[in-house]
C-alpha positions as CSV (number, residue, x, y, z in Angstrom):
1,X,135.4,62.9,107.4
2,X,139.1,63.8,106.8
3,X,140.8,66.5,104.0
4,X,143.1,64.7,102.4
5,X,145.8,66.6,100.5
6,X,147.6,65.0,96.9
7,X,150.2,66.0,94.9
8,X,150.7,64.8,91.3
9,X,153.8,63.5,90.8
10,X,154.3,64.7,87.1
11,X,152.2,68.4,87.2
12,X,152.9,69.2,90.3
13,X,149.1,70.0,90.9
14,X,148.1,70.2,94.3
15,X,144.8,69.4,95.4
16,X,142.3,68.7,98.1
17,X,139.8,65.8,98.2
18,X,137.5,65.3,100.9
19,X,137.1,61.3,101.2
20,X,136.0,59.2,104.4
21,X,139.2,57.3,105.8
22,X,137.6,54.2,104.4
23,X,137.8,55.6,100.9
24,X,140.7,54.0,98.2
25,X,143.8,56.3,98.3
26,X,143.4,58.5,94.5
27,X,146.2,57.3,92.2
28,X,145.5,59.3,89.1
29,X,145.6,63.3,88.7
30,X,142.5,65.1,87.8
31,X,143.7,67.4,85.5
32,X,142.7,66.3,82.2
33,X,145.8,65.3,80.0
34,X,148.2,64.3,83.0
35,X,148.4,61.0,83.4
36,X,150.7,61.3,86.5
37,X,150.0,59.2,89.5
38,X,149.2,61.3,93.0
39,X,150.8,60.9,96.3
40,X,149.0,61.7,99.1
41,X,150.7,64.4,101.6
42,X,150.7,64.5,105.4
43,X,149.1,67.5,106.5
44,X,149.0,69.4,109.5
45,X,145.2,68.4,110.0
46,X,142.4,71.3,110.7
47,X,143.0,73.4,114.1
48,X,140.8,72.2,117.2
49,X,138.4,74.9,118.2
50,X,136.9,74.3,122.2
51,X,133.8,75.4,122.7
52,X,131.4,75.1,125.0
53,X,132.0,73.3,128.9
54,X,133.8,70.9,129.6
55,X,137.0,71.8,128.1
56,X,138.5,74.0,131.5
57,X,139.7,72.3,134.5
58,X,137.4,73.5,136.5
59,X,134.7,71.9,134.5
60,X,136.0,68.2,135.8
61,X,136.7,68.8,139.5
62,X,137.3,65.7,141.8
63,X,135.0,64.8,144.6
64,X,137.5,65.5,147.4
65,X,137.0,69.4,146.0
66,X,134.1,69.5,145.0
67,X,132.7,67.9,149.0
68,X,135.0,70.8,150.1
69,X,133.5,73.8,148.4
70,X,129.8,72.5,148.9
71,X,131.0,72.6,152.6
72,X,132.4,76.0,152.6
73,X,130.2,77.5,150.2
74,X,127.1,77.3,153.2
75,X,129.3,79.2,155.2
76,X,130.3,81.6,152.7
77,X,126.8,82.1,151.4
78,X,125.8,82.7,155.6
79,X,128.8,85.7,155.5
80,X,127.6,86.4,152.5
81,X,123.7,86.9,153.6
82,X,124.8,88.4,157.0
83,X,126.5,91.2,155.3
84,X,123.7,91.9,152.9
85,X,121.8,92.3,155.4
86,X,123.6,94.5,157.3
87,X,123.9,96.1,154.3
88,X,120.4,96.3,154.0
89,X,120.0,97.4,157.4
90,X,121.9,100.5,157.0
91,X,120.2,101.6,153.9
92,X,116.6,100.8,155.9
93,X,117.3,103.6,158.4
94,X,118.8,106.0,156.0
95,X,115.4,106.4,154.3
96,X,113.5,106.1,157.3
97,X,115.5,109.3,158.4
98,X,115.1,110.9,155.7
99,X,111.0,110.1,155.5
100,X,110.9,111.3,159.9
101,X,113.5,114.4,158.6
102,X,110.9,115.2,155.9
103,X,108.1,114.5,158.7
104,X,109.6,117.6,160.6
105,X,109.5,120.1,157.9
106,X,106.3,119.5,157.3
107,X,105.2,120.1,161.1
């Protein structure tokens, strides 16, 4: 449901009234003793706040891109797991090295 913003015509008083858009405009002014009749104002309305997904581009992709990074992400993943494991290749030896190095102190 909306703010709606008045003004009385013969106070002045500004006011705020928060009323479903199926609600009766307000013609009278609530402060007691006026008898003015209210106007209702045109606001600037309450500022949008995204959260969550779905608000990004990236969140609505079309099929053409999304077909074309399922089919490159299989080979980047492959890279991806081929380098790991190269990179744990190198650190496998390193310690095993260092385990034989220790191996040969001790003898």
């Amino acid at each position: 449901m909306p703010t709606y913003d008045y003004q009385c015509q013969t106070c002045g008083h500004r006011f705020e009234v928060f009323q479903s858009m199926k609600d009766e405009r307000l013609t009278d002014c609530p402060v007691e003793g006026c008898p003015g009749p209210v106007k209702r104002l045109l606001g600037t309305g309450a500022g949008i706040i995204f959260k969550g997904s779905g608000f990004y581009e990236t969140d609505y992709r079309s099929d053409s891109y999304k077909k074309a990074a399922k089919a490159d992400k299989p080979s980047g993943d492959s890279g991806g797991s081929s380098g790991s494991s190269s990179g744990d290749s190198k650190p496998a030896p390193a310690p095993a090295a260092s385990s034989s190095g220790s191996a040969k102190s001790d003898s």
